[in-house]
N, C-alpha and C positions, 0 to 999 in steps of 0.2 A: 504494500500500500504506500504510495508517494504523499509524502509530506504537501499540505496545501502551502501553496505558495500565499506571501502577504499583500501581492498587489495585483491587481488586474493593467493591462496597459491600457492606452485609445492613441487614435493615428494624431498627430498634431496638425491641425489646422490654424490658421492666421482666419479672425473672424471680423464685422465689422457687423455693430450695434450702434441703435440710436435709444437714446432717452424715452420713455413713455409718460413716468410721473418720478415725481420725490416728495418722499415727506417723512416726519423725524417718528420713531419708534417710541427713542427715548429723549431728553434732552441732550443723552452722551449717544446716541446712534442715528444714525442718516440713513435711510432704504429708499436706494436706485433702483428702479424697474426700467428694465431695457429690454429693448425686443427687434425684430428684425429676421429679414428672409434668412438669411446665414447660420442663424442657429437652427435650420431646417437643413435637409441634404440641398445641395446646392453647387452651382461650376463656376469656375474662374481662370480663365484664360482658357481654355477649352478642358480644365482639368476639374473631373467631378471629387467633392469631399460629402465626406457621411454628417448627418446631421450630430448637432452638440450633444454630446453623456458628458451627466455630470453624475453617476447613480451613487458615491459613494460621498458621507456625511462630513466626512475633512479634505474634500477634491479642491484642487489650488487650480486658479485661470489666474495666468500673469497678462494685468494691464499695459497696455504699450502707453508711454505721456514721452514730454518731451519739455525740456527746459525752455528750447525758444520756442516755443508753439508750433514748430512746422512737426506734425506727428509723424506726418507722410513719410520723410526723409529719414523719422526714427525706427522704422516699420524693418521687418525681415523679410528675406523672401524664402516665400512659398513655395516647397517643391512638392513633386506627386504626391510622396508619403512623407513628409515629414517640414522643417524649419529651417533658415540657414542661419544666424544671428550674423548679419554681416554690419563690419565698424559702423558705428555711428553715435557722436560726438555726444549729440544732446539728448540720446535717449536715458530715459527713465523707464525702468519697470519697478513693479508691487504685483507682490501674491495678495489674492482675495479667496474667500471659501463663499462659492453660493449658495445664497441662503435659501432660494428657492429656485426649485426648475421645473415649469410648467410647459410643457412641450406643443400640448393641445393650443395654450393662447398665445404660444411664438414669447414667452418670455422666461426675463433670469432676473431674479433679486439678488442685489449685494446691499450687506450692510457696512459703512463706515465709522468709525469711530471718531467720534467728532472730539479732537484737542487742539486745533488750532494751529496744526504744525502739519508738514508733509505733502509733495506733491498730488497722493491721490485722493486725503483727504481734502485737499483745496479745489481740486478737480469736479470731486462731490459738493461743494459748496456751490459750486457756480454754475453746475448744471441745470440746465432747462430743456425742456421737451425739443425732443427735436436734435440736440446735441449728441455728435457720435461718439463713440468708445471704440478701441481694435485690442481687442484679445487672441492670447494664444492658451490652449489646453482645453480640461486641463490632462497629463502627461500619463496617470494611473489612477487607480481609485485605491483605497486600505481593504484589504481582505480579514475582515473581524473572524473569530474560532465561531468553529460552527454552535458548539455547546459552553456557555457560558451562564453560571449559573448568579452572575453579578457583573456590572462596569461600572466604574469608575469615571467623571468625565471631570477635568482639571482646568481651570486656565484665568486669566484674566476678560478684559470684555472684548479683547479681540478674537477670545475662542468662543463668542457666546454664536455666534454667527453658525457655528462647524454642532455647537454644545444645543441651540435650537433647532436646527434639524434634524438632528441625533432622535431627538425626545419626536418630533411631528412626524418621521416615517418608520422611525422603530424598526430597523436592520435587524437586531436581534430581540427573541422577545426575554428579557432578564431585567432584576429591576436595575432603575441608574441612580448612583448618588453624584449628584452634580455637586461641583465647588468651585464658586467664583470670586473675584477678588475683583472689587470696582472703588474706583474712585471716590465716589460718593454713593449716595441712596441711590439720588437720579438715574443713576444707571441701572436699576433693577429691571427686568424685564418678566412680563409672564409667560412660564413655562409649562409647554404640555405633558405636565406630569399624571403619572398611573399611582393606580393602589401601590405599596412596596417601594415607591420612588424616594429620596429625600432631596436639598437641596439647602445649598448652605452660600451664604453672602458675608463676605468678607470685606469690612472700610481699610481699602490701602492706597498707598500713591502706587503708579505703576512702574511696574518692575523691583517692588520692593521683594526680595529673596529671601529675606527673613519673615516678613508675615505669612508669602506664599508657604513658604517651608512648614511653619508653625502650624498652616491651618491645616495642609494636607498631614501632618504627624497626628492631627486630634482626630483626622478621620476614624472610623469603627473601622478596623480588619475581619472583611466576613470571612465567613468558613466557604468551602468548598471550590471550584474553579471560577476564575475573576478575570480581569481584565484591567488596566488603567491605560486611558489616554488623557494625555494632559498636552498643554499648547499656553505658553504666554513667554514674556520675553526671554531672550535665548541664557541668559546670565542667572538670572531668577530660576530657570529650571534648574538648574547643576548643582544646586544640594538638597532636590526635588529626587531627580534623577539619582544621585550615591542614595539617598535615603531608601528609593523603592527595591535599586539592584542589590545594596551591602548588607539593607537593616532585612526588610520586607523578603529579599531575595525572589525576586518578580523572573521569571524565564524571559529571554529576550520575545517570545513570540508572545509575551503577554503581558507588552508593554509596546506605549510608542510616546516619545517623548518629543517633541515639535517645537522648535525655537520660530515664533509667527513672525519674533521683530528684535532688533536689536538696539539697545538705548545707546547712543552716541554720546560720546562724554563732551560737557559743554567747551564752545571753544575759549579760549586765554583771552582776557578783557579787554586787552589790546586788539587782538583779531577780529573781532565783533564787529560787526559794518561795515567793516575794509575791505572794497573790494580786492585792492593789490597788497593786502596784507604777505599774499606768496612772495610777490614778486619782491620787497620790500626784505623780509628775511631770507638770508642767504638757504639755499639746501643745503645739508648736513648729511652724511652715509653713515649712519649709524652704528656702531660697534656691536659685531657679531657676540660678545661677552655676556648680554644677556640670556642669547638662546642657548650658547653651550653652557650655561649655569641650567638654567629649566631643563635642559639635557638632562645633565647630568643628575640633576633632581630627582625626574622621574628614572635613571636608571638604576638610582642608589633606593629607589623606593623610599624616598623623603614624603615624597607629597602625600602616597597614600599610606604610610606610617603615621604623619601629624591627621593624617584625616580619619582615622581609623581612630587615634587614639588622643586628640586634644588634649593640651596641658602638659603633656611631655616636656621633661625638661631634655636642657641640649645633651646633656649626658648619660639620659635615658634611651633617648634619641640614635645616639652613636651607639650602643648597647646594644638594642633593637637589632639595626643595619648591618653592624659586625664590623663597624669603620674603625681603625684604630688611630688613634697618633692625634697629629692637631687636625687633623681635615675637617672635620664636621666643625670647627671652631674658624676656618679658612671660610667655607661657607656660607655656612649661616646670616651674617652680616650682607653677603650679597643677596642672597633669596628675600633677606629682608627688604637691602633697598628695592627689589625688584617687585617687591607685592607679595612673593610666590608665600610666605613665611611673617605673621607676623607677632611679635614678644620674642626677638631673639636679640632685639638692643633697647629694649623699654624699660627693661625694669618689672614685667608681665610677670606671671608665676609660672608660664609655661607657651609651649609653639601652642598657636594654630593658625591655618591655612589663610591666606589674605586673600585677594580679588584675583591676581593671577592663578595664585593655588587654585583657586576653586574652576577656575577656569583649565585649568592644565588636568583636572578630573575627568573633565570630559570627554568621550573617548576621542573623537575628532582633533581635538584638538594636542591629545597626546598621540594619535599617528604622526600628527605635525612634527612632532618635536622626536618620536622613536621609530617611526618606523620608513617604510623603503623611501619615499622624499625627502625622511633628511636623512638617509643614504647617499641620496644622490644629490645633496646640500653640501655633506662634506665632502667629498669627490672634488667637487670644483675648485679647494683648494689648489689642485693640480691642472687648472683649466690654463693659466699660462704656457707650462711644458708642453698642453696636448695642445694648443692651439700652433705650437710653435714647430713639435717637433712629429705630429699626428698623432691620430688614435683616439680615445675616448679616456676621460679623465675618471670614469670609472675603474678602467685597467691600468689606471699609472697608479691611481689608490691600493688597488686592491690586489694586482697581481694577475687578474683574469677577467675573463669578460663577464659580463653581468647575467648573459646568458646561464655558463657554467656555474655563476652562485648561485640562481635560481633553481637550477636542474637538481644541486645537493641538496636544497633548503626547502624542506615541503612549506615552512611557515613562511618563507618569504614569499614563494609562490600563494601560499595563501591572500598573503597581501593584494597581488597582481588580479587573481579572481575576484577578490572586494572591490576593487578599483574596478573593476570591468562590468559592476552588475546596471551600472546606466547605463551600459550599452542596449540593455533592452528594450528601453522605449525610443532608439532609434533606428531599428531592425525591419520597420515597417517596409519600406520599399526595397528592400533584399525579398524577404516571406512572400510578396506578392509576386515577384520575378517569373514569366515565363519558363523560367528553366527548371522551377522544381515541376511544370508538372509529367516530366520524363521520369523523375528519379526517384529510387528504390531503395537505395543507400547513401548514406552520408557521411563523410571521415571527420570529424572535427581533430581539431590539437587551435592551442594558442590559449590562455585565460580566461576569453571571453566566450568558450566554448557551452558553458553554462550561458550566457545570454542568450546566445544561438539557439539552443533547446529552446529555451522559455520561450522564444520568438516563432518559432517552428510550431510551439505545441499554442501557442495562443493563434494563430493560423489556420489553423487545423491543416498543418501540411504534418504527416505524417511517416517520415523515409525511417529505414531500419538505420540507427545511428551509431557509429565506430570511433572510439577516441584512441590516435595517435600522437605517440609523441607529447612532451607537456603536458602527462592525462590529467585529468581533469578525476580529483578523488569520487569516488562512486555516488558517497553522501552527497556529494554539491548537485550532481546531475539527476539523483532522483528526487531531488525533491524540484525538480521543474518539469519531470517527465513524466507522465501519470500510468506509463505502462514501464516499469523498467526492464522487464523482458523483451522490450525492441533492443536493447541496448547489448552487444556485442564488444565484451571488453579486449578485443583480438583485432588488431588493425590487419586490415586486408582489402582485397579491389575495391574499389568503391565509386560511385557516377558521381560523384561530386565530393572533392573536400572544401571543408571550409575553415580558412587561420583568420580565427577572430584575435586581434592585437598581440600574433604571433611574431611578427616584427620588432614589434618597437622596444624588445629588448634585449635582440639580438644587433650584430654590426654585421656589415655588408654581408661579407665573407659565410657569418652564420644564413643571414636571410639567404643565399645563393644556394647552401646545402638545405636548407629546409625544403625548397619548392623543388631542389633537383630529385631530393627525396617523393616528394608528393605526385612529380610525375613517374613515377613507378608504380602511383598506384592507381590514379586515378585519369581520365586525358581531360578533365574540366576541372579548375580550381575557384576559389571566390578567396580575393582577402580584402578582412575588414580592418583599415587604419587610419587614424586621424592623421588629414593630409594639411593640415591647417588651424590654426587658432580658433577656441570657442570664440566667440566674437562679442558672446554675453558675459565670460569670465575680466576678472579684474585682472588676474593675473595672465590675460594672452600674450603679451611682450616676454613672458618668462616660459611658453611652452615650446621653443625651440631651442633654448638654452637646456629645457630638463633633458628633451631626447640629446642633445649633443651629448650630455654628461653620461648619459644609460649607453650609446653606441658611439659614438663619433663623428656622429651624423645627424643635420637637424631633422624638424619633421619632416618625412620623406614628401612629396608632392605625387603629383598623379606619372609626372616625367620619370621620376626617381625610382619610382614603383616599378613603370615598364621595362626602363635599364635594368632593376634586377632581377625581371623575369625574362628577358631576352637573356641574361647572362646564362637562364635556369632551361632551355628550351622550350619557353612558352609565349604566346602571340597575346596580346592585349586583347580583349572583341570588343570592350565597354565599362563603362567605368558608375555604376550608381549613384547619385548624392544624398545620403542617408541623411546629412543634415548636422548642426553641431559641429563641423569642420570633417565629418567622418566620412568617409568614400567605402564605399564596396567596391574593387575592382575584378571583373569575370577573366578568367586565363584560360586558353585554348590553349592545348596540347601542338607544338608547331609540327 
C-alpha cells in the first residue's frame, strides 16, 4: 500500500480578473469578489487552459502588482503547461488563500487584512468595480489524513481567511479547535462552527511569538489521531513549530506549519523617507564570520542544547557538547553579539536562545547554514584557483567531484531529492508530451526521479518504471506510486529514460558518460535541467555561480545541453519549456 502523498498538483495558469464588489467583513478585513471569463476553461493565444481549482482550504494564488503601475510589463509568460517568471524590475507578488470559490457564479473571494501597510493590501483599498487583478495558481492543494479523529487550526488573522473555509466546506469531518490571535476585538469574525468544535481568541500585536507560543501551549492535547495546521508570521511560528515537533512530538505528516508573512525589521531613522538613503551610504561586503559562527553552532549542537535545555550555564553547556578547553568560552560572546545566544555576557543566570537562535531552529533555515549549499558556500573559497586554473571549486575543496560524494553519501543525496521535490508542479508539459503515448517502460536515474513519478502518476500516464543509476531509495518512490509492483528495481531496455537534474551535479566529463550510458539502453532520452534563473527568486544573480561551484560549469543552456549530447551520440529533436527557468530537452538516439 503507497503512502498518500501530501499535495495534489494543478497546471499553472497566468489568469486575468476584474473586481465585482468590496466591502469590509470586519473593520480588520477587506472581501474582494472578483470574477471573470478566465476563471472558467478558457484560450489565449491559441493555447487552451482548464478552468480555476482552488479545492483545497490553505491553496495560495500569487497576485501579480507592480511598483510603477505598469502591471502589464510585470506579468510572466505563459506557456502551454506551465509559467516562465521572466526579469522584471517592478514586479511585486503576495500569496493570498481564497476565501471562497464559486464556480457556478464565475467568482473568487479574497480576504485582506487591512493594516495600512503593503502593496496588496493598498491595492485592496482602492479597488473598484471594474478594476482588474492577474493571478497565477494556485501550484497544489494540502492533502489532509484520511482518518483524523481531531484538527487543530492555528494562526493569526491572516490565516482566518484558509481557518474560514476550513470550518464552511469541512474537508474532513472531525471536530476543529481553532486558535486565533488578532489584534484587537474588531477582528473577531463568525465562524461556522459544529457540535465538538471550540474556538479561542487571542488580544496580541502581530507577530508576537510569545503570546502565539503561550496560547497554542494552553491548548487541551486530545487523545487519539490529530492533526495541526497553523499559519501566521514566519518568526512567531518557530517556537510554535520546536514546541509541536520536540514537546508534543507531532509526525511530520501531521503537521504543517506555514510562514503567510514575514515582519521586516523597521528601517534606521535616518533611512526613513530617503529616497537615496542607498545611494548616500556606501555598500559594505559583509564579513563571512557570522555565518561560520551559526555554523558552527549548529554543528556543535549549541542551539539545540540551549533550546532543549534553557538556563544552562556556559559550563554546563561545554559538558553537555563534550567541548573541552577554552572554546565554548571563544564563542559564546560571538553567538551572543550575533543574537544566536543570549545571557552569555549579561550577567543572566543562564543561555537561552535569542532571535537568530530561534530562527536557526528552523529547519530551512538550518539547511542554510549545514547542509549541501553551504557545501557549496564553502567551496568557493577556492573559486579564484578554479576560475584561474579550471575545474570546479568543489574539486579543488574537496579532492573529487561532487558527483562521486554524492554517489558514497546516501544523506547527501538525500538532500539532492529534497531539493528536487518542486520539480513537481513543473512536470506539467513533459506528462502531457506526445511521446508517452508509445511507451511501456520508463528508466528514470537523477534526484528528481521521484518528481517524475508523482508527475506521471498525477497524469495518469502509466509506463512500467526502472531506476538507474543515482536510484532513487525504494521509500521515496513508493510513496508517489500507488502501484509499487510497476516498479522494477533492475535497470534494463527501456522506451524512454528520463535524468530528472541528473546533471547539475555532475561536470562535463561525468554528464558525457551518463547519457553515453543511457544510450545503451534506451534510443529516446528526456533531461530535465534548469537552463536558466528562477526569474521570481531573489537570489537569480547567485544561481550560476552555485552550479559553477557543484561542476565547473555554469547553468548549462539549451546550447550546452546539445554539445553534450552530441558528445554522447545523440540528436536534439526539441527542447520543452517547463517553466521556472527548467527545460525538458527530448534526445534521439543518432
Amino acid at each position: 500500500m503507497a503512502a498518500q502523498r501530501a499535495y495534489t498538483t494543478h497546471p499553472l495558469v497566468l489568469r486575468r480578473v476584474t473586481v465585482r464588489s468590496v466591502h469590509q467583513v470586519t473593520p480588520r478585513m477587506r472581501r474582494v469578489v472578483l470574477g471573470g471569463e478566465e476563471l472558467a476553461a478558457f484560450t489565449r493565444d491559441g493555447t487552451g487552459h482548464p478552468a480555476f481549482a482552488a479545492p483545497g482550504f490553505d491553496d495560495h494564488i500569487k497576485l501579480i502588482l507592480a511598483a510603477d503601475g505598469d502591471v502589464h510589463a510585470a506579468l510572466p509568460a505563459q506557456l502551454p503547461h506551465g509559467i516562465e517568471w521572466t526579469p522584471a524590475e517592478h514586479r511585486l507578488t503576495r500569496d493570498y488563500t481564497p476565501r471562497r470559490v464559486d464556480p457556478e457564479a464565475g467568482e473568487l473571494h479574497l480576504d485582506f487584512v487591512v493594516h495600512g501597510d503593503g502593496p496588496a493590501e493598498a491595492w485592496s483599498a482602492a479597488a473598484r468595480e471594474g478594476d482588474e487583478l492577474w493571478f497565477v495558481g494556485p501550484k497544489s492543494s494540502l492533502r489532509l489524513p484520511e482518518r483524523l479523529d481531531w484538527i487543530q487550526l492555528v494562526g493569526d488573522e491572516t490565516a482566518l481567511p484558509a481557518i474560514g473555509r476550513f470550518l464552511d466546506e469541512r474537508p474532513l469531518d472531525a471536530p476543529a479547535h481553532v486558535l486565533v490571535t488578532v489584534s484587537d476585538d474588531s477582528a473577531r469574525q463568525e465562524l461556522a462552527l459544529r457540535e465538538g468544535d471550540t474556538v479561542t481568541w487571542v488580544v496580541a500585536e502581530p507577530g508576537d511569538a510569545e503570546a502565539l507560543e503561550a496560547a497554542v501551549r494552553a491548548l487541551p492535547v486530545e487523545a487519539g489521531e490529530g492533526y495541526v495546521w497553523a499559519a501566521a508570521e514566519s518568526r512567531a511560528l518557530l517556537p510554535v513549530r520546536r514546541y509541536l515537533q520536540r514537546e508534543r512530538k507531532l509526525p511530520k505528516d501531521r503537521l504543517n506549519v506555514t510562514g503567510y508573512w514575514h515582519r521586516e525589521e523597521a528601517p534606521a531613522p535616518e533611512a526613513e523617507g530617503t529616497a537615496d538613503a542607498a545611494v548616500r551610504e556606501p555598500a559594505r561586503i559583509s564579513s563571512p564570520l557570522p555565518w561560520l559562527v551559526a555554523r558552527a553552532a549548529l554543528q556543535l549542537g549549541v542551539v539545540d542544547a540551549v533550546a532543549d535545555a534553557p538556563g544552562l550555564s556556559a559550563e554546563a553547556l561545554a559538558t553537555r557538547l563534550g567541548v573541552s578547553g577554552p572554546g565554548i568560552g571563544v564563542l559564546l560572546p560571538l553567538l551572543s553579539s550575533y543574537g544566536v545566544v543570549v545571557g552569555a555576557d549579561d550577567g543572566a543566570p543562564g543561555l537561552r536562545l535569542g532571535p537568530a537562535g530561534e530562527e536557526l531552529l528552523d529547519e530551512h533555515e538550518r539547511e542554510e547554514y549545514t547542509g549541501h549549499e553551504a557545501e557549496l558556500l564553502l567551496a568557493l573559497t577556492h573559486l579564484a584557483p578554479a576560475l584561474r586554473g579550471g575545474g570546479s571549486p568543489w574539486r579543488l575543496a574537496s579532492g573529487g567531484t561532487l558527483h562521486e560524494a554524492v554517489a558514497q553519501d546516501a544523506e547527501r543525496y538525500g538532500e539532492l531529492v529534497e531539493e528536487c521535490e518542486q520539480l513537481v508542479f513543473l512536470l506539467g508539459g513533459l506528462t502531457v508530451d506526445p511521446l508517452w503515448e508509445s511507451i511501456g517502460t520508463c528508466l528514470l536515474t537523477g534526484p528528481g526521479s521521484a518528481s517524475v513519478a508523482a508527475a506521471l502518476d498525477d497524469a495518469r500516464r502509466r509506463p512500467r518504471l526502472r531506476v538507474a543509476e543515482d536510484a532513487v531509495p525504494v521509500a521515496v518512490l513508493r510513496g508517489h506510486v500507488p502501484a509499487p509492483d510497476r516498479i522494477d528495481w533492475t535497470a534494463g531496455p527501456a522506451d524512454v529514460a528520463v535524468a530528472a537534474k541528473a546533471l547539475a551535479h555532475r561536470t562535463d566529463e561525468e554528464a558525457v558518460l551518463l547519457l553515453a550510458r543511457l544510450a545503451g539502453w534506451t534510443r529516446t532520452a528526456v533531461l530535465v535541467e534548469a537552463s536558466r534563473p528562477d526569474g521570481l527568486s531573489p537570489h537569480a544573480a547567485e544561481a550560476a555561480l552555485h552550479a559553477y561551484a557543484a561542476t565547473g560549469s555554469p547553468l548549462r543552456d539549451s546550447a550546452a545541453i546539445a554539445a553534450l549530447a552530441h558528445r554522447s551520440g545523440w540528436e536534439v529533436e526539441r527542447t520543452i519549456a517547463l517553466g521556472w527557468g527548467t527545460e525538458a530537452t527530448v534526445l534521439r538516439r543518432a
